[in-house]
N, C-alpha and C positions, 0 to 999 in steps of 0.2 A: 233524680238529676240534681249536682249539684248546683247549689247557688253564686255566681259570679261574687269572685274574692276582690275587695279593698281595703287598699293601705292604708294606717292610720296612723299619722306620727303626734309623738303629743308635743302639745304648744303650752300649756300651762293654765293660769288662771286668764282670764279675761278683763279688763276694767282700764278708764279713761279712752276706751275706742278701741284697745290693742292688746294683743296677747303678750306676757309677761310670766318669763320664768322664775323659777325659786331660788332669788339671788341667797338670802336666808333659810334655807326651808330646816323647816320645824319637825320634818318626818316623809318617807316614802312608801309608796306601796304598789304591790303588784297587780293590774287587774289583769283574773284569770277567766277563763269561761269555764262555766258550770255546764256545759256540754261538753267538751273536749280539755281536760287538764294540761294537755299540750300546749292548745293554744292558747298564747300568751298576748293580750289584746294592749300593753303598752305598762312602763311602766311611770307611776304620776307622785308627783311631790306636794305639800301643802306647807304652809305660812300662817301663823299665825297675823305674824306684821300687816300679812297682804288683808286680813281683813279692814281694817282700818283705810287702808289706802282705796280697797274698796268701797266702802262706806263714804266715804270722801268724797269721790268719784260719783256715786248716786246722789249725794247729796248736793252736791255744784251744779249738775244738770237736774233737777227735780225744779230748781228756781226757774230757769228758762223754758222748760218740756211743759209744766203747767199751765205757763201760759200763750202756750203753741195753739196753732189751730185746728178743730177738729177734725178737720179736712185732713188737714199735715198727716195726723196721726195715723188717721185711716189711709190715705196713699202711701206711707211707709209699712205699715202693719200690711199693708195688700203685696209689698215687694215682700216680705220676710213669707209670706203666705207662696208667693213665687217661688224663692228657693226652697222652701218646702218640699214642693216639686217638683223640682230638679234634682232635690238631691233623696227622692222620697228611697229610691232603690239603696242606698248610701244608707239611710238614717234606718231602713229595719234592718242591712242586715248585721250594724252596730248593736241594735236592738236583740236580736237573736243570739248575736256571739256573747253580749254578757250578761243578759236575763237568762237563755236557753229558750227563748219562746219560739216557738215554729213560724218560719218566714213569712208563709202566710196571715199567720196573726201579728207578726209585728207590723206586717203592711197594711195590714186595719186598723194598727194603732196610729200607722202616719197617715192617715187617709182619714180620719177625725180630728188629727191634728191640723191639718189643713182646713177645713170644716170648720174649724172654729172660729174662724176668723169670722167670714160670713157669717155664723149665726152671733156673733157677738155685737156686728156692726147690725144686723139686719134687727134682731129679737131683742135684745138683752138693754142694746141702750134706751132704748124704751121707759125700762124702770125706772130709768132717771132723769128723766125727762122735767126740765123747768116747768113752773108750775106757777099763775099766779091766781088771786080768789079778791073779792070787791070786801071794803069793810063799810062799816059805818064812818061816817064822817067827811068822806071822800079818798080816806086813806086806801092802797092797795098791800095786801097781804104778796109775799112771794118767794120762790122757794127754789134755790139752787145749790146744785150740788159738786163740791169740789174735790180733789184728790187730796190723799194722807197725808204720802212723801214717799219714805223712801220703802220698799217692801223686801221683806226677806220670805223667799221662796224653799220650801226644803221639801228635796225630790225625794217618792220613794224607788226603788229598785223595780216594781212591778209592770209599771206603766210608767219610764223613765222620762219619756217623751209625752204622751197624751194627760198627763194628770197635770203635770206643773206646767205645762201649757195652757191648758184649763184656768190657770190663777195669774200667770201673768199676758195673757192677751188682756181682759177685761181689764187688767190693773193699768194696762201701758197705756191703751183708748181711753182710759179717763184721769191721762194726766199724772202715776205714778212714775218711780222710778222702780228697775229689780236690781236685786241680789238674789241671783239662784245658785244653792246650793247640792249639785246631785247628790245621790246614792253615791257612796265611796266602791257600790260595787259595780255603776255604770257611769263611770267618767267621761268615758267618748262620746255616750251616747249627750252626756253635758256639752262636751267640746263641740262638737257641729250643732248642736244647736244656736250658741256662741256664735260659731262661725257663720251662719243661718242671718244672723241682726248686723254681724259687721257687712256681708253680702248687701243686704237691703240695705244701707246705709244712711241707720241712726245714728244721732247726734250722740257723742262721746257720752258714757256713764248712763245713760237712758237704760239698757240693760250689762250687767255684768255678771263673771261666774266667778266663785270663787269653789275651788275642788280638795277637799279633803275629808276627814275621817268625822265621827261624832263628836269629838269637843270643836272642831271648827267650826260645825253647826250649833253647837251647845252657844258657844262665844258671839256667834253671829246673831242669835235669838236674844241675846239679853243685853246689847251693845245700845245704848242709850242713842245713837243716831239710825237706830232703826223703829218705825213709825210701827208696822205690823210686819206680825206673822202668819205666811199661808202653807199649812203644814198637811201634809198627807202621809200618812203612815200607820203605825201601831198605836193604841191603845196607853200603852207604858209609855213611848217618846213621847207622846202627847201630853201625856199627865207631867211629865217633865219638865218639860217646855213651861207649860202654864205655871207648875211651881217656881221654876228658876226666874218668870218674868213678875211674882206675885207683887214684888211692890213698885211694878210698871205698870201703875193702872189705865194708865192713860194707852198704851199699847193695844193695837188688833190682834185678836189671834183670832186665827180658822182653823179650826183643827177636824182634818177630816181622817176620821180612826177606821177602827175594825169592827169585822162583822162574824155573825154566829148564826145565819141567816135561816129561815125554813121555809119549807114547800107546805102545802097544806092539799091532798092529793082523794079530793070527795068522791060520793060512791057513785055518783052520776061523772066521772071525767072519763076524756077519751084516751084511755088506756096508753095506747102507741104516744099518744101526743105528749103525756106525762111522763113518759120513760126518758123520752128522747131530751126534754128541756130539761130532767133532771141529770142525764146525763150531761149536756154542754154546762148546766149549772155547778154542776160537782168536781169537774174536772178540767175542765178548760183553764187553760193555764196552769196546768197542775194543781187545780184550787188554789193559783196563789192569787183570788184577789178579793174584795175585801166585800165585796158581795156573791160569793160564792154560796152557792147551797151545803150546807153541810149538817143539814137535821130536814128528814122528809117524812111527815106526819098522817099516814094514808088512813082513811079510814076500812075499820077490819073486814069489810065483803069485800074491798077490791084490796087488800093486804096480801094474801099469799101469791096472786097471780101478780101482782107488780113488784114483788121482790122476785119472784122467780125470772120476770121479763129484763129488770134491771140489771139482774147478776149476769144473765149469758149475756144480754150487750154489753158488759162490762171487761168482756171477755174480748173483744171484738173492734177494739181499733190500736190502731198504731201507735205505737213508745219509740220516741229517736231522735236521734241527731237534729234540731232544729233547721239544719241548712241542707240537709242529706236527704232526698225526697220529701215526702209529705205528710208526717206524723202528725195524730190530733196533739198528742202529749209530748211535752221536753222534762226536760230535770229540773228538782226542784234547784235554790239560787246556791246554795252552799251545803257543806256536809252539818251545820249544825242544824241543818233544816232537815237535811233525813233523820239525824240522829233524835230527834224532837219528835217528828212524826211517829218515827217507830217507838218509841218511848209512850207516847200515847195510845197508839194501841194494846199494850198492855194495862193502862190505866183504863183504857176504857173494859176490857176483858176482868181484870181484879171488881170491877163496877155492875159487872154482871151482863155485859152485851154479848149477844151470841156473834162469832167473828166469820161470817160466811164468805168473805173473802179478807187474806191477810195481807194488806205490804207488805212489802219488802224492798231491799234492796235490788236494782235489778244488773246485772251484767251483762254489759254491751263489748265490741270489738274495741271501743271507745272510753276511756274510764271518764265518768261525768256520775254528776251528780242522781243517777234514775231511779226511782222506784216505781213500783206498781200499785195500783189504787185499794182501797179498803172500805170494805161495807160490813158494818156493825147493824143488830136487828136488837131493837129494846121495845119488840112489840106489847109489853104491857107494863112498859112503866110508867107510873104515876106522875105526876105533876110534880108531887114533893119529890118524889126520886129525882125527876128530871134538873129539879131547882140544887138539890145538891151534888149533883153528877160533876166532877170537875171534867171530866171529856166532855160532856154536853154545853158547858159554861166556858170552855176555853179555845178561841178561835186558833185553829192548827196553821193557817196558811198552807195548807197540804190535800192531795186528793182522797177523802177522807170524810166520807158522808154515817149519817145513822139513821135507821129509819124506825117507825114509833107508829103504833098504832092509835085509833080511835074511833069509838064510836058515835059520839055528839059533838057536833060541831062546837060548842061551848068549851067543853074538853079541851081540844081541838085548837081554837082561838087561844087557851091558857095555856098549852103546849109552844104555841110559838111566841110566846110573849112571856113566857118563863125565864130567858136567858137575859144577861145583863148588858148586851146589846140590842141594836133597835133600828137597824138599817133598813135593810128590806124583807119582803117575804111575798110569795108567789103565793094563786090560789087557783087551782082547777077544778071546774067544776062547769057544767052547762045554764045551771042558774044564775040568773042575774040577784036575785033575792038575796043566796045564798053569796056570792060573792060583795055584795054591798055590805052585807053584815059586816063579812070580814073585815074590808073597806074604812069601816067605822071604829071596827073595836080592837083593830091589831097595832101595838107598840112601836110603828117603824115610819120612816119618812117618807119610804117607797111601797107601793101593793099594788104587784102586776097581776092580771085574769090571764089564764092559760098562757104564760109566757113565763120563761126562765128570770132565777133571780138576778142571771149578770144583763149585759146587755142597756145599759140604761140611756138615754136619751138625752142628750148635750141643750135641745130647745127648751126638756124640764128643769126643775130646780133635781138635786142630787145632794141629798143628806139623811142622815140619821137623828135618832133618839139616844138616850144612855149613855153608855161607853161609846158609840157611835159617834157623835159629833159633839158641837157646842151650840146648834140652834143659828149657825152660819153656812146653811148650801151652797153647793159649787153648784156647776152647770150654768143653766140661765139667771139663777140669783147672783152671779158675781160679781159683777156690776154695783150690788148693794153694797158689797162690803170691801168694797176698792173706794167709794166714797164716803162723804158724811154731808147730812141736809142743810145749807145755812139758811134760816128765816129772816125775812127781813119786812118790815113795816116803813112800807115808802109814801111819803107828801111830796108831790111836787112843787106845788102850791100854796105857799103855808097864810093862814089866816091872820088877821088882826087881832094883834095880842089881848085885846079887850073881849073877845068872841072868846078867846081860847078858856079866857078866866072866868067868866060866868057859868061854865059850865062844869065848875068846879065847887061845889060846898065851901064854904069858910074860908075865903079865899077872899083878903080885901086890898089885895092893890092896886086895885084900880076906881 
């Protein structure tokens, strides 16, 4: 069954309260959906100029928002949390026309996005919660925490909606101001969310969108009236960003990167239960997301029947039209993303993987971006192999797993901590022993027990090691890095200056 169709006209960038076209524009572009090349989801201009004017705009209100009341914040953030909503049917199936994600998943991506409000108000403030401590002397120690300023938000494509949301709820509830910048390949899904905060009806500049290509993001990251950056994406934009801001010391960055992720699949786990989370892990969302499983490390009694079990379910669901019944799988986000994928399968083949199932390109009624998933068997390669494998070391954003045997857990452990990432990694197994080890000694921010590597929890903190992040989690740690601590040493009561000076060594004036 199809999914009910909406129009979508564009309005431009967002900032001072109101949407604003490209009286200048600096460039346009088409957005297309990577499910249907037909459809043509609007087309959008960008400004250089308008950053500035945005920046301006977050910065005028940053002075007043700060010192709003908490309450304020949270009853308007509760109305934005409203339209949410209302318009949740609107905002996935923008979400599916220019991701190509299956409706049903985008409607779990706003269905967390909503969520977060509540757990930010309920969980997360917490962190920062004022603090004071007794000293000696009669003095009190105490410790309060205030906003940046202004924040620049830059969206990925993946989770266009649930990720950058993720950065600017906590940042808005404690006092910052945004500038979000989406994906240039999900505009719309930018624009209503825009339209989301002028609905709720904040105060002018409090949040704003500015919509264009990667130098408008490059430019927005290094514009001296921007405090921090809350960055989700690749690996490489990341390392970018941090170069281009190097002699902004004084700047935030968040940088939450990419993953190379692995399962680790023991000889005691329940067979069916491991198939199945490595399926959702490997392929959901086409593997496009940044904790996808894409290296699954079985040990070799349970190796041939769990490849044999993965491969025929691999066989066994649905490839398709995002909007068009109920497909697990959509198209990857653009043709240079199949052409990447398949390109690696041959890297991985010249590397010596046996290719027991190949991508490919796949052919629909529908010309979109589709391919078919890929499972590579490197059952006896080494550690050192694995360390120099450029398919094992290179995260695909594509459906596209390998699987790797072992016999000692040790091994095992050095197998998934091999790669130059450090996000998360899965372990099944029925021991508790045997999963604490891992627990202990695996390279990643995240280590779930018989549970898939996507899927992660909004109430935890959510980040990486290595190439993975910078030691700043999203999730519930957000709140930490939307602020910073001021210490203060308070008298009320200050003593007789003769008191103060006796207690002083060599000190004769009095």
């Amino acid at each position: 069954m199809d999914k009910p169709q909406f129009k979508f006209q564009v309005k431009g960038n967002f900032y001072d309260g109101c949407f604003k076209s490209c009286v200048d524009a600096s460039g346009e572009w088409v957005g297309q959906s990577p499910a249907d090349f037909s459809d043509e989801v609007g087309r959008f201009q960008y400004s250089y100029k308008a950053i500035d004017e945005a920046i301006h705009s977050a910065s005028s209100a940053f002075k007043t928002w700060r010192k709003s009341k908490l309450s304020d914040r949270i009853e308007l953030l509760k109305k934005y949390q409203t339209t949410l909503k209302c318009r949740s049917e609107e905002l996935a199936q923008a979400i599916s026309r220019e991701v190509g994600k299956p409706f049903w998943e985008a409607k779990t991506e706003v269905a967390a996005m909503i969520h977060k409000v509540d757990i930010t108000v309920e969980d997360s403030l917490r962190l920062i919660s004022d603090f004071e401590i007794t000293l000696e002397g009669g003095a009190r120690g105490i410790c309060r925490y205030r906003p940046l300023g202004v924040m620049a938000v830059i969206g990925p494509f993946n989770f266009p909606g649930h990720l950058p949301n993720g950065h600017w709820v906590p940042a808005i509830l404690t006092g910052n101001t945004v500038i979000f910048k989406p994906s240039e390949k999900t505009p719309m899904v930018g624009q209503i969310l825009a339209e989301c905060f002028e609905e709720a009806g904040f105060p002018a500049g409090v949040f704003n969108l500015i919509q264009g290509e990667k130098e408008v993001g490059r430019r927005l990251c290094i514009h001296e009236g921007v405090d921090g950056v809350l960055f989700t994406g690749s690996y490489e934009v990341g390392t970018r960003i941090k170069q281009d801001t190097l002699h902004q010391h004084w700047k935030l960055l968040v940088l939450e990167m990419g993953g190379k992720n692995a399962m680790i699949v023991w000889e005691d786990a329940d067979l069916q239960i491991a198939v199945h989370e490595a399926l959702i892990g490997a392929f959901l969302t086409t593997g496009q997301r940044c904790s996808a499983t894409s290296r699954v490390i079985v040990h070799k009694k349970l190796f041939d029947s769990f490849v044999e079990c993965f491969h025929e379910r691999s066989k066994a669901f649905s490839i398709g039209h995002p909007c068009k019944g109920t497909p697990f799988m959509g198209p990857l986000i653009d043709s240079g993303a199949v052409d990447r994928y398949l390109k690696f399968l041959g890297v991985a083949s010249r590397e010596g993987c046996e290719l027991i199932m190949r991508g490919k390109a796949l052919d629909l009624p529908f010309r979109g971006n589709y391919v078919t998933p890929s499972i590579c068997i490197a059952k006896n390669f080494t550690v050192e192999q694995s360390k120099k494998s450029i398919f094992q070391q290179t995260e695909l954003f594509a459906p596209s797993v390998a699987i790797l045997g072992a016999e000692d857990l040790d091994e095992a452990i050095e197998q998934a901590n091999v790669t130059q990432y450090g996000l998360v990694t899965s372990v099944f197994t029925r021991s508790r022993e045997i999963y604490e080890k891992c627990q202990e000694e695996l390279e990643v921010g995240l280590v779930n027990w018989n549970k898939s590597t996507v899927g992660a929890s909004s109430r935890l903190p959510f980040g990486g090691l290595k190439k993975s992040g910078n030691h700043r989690p999203t999730g519930l740690s957000a709140t930490l890095y939307c602020t910073y601590p001021v210490a203060s040493l308070e008298i009320s009561e200050v003593p007789p200056i003769a008191q103060l000076a006796l207690k002083t060594p060599g000190l004769n004036w009095i």
